[in-house]
C-alpha positions as CSV (number, residue, x, y, z in Angstrom):
1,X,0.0,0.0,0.0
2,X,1.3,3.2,-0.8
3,X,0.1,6.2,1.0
4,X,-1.1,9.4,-1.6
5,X,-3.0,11.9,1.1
6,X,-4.0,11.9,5.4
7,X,-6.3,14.2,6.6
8,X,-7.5,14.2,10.2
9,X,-9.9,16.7,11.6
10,X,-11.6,17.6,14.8
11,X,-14.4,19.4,15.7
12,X,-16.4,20.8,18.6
13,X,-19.9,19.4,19.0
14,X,-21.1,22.8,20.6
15,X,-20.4,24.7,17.8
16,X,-22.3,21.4,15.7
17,X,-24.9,22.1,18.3
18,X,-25.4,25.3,18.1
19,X,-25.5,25.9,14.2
20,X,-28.4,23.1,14.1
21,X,-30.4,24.8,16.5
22,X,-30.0,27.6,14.2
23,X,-32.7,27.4,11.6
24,X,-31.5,30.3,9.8
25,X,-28.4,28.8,8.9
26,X,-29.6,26.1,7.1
27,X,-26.3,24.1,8.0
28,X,-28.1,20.7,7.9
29,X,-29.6,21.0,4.4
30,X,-26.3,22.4,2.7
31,X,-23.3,20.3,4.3
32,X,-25.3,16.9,4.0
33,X,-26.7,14.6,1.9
34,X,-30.2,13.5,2.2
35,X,-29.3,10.2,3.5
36,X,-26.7,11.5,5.9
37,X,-29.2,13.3,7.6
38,X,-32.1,10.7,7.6
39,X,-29.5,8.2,9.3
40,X,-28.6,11.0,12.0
41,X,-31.8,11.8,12.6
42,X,-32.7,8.1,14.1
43,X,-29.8,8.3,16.4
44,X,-30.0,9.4,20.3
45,X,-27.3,11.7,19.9
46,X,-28.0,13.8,16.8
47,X,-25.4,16.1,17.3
48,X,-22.0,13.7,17.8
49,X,-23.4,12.4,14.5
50,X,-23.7,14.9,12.3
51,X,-20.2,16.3,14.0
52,X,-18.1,13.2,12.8
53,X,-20.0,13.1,9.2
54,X,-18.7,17.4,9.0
55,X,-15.1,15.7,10.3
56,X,-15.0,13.2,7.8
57,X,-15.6,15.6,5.1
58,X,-13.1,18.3,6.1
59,X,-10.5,15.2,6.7
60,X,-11.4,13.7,3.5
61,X,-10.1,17.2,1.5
62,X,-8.0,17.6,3.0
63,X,-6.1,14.6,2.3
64,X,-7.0,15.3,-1.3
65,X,-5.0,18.4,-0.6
66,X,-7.5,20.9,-2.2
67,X,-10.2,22.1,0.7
68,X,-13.5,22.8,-0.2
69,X,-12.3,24.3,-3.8
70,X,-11.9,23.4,-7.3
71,X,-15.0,22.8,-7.6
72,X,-15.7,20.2,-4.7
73,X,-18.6,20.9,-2.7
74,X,-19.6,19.5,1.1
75,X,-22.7,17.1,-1.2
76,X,-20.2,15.7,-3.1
77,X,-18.7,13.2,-0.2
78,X,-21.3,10.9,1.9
79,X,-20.5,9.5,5.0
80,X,-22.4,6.3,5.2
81,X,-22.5,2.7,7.3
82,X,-21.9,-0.5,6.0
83,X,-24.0,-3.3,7.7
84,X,-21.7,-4.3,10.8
85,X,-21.9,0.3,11.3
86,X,-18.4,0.8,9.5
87,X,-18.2,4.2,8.6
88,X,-17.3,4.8,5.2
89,X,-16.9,7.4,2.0
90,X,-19.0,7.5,-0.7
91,X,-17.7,10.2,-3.4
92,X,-19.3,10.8,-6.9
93,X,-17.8,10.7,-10.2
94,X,-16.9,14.2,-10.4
95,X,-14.2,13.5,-7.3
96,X,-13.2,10.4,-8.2
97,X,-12.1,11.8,-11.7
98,X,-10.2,14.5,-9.3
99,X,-8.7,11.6,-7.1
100,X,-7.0,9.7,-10.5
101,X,-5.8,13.2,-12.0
102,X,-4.4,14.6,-8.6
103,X,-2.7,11.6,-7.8
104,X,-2.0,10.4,-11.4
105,X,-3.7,6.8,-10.4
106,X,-6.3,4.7,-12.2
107,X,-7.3,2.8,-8.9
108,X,-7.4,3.9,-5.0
109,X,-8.7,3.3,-1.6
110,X,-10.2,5.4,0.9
111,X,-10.0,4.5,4.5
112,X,-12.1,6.1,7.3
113,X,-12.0,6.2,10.9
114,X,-14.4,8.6,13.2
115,X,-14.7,8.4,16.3
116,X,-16.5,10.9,19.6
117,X,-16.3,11.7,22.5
118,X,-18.5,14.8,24.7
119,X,-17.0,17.4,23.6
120,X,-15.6,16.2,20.1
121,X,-15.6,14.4,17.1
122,X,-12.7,13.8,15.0
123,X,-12.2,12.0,12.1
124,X,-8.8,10.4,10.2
125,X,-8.8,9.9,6.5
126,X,-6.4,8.2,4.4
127,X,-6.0,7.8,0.5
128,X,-4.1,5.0,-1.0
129,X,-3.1,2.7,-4.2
């Protein structure tokens, strides 16, 4: 395995809180997918949940190396489950055609690895061939 981008990232679940007790924000609606936030909705802590799926994305980007740019948008990346509750990306075709030009591969992996605690959610991304 050879190792093409990390990204970790951490964030406060307060400030997660906070900005989805906001209704004027309309955080929810434009950082996640529809299925993102039907599968935090069913969970007893709503917050902690939606804090590691906005982890996983800034950690995913950044491990591409671009950020939120380029033309790659928070929609774009889906944080789902597999059946045993794996966490796992799911990226459409426009960054998976980004992936193979960036990193000048025809194939790669993406690993994930979230994780929360009170305060804070952090997630670890890592792209490989």
């Amino acid at each position: 395995m050879s190792v093409l981008g990390t990204g970790i990232d951490i964030v406060d679940n307060y400030r997660v809180k906070k900005l989805l007790l906001n209704k004027k924000s309309s955080f929810e609606n434009k950082i996640f997918t529809n299925n993102e936030i039907a599968y935090c909705k069913k969970k007893s802590n709503v917050t902690n949940c939606y804090s590691k799926r906005f982890a996983a994305k800034e950690a995913f980007v950044k491990a591409l190396g671009t950020g939120f740019r380029k033309n790659i948008n928070f929609k774009d990346i889906e944080i789902l489950n597999n059946g045993y509750g794996k966490p796992y990306l799911s990226i459409n075709k426009k960054v998976i055609n980004k992936i193979k030009i960036l990193f000048k591969v025809k194939k790669f992996n993406i690993s994930l690895s979230i994780s929360d605690e009170k305060k804070y959610s952090i997630a670890c991304v890592i792209i490989s061939k």
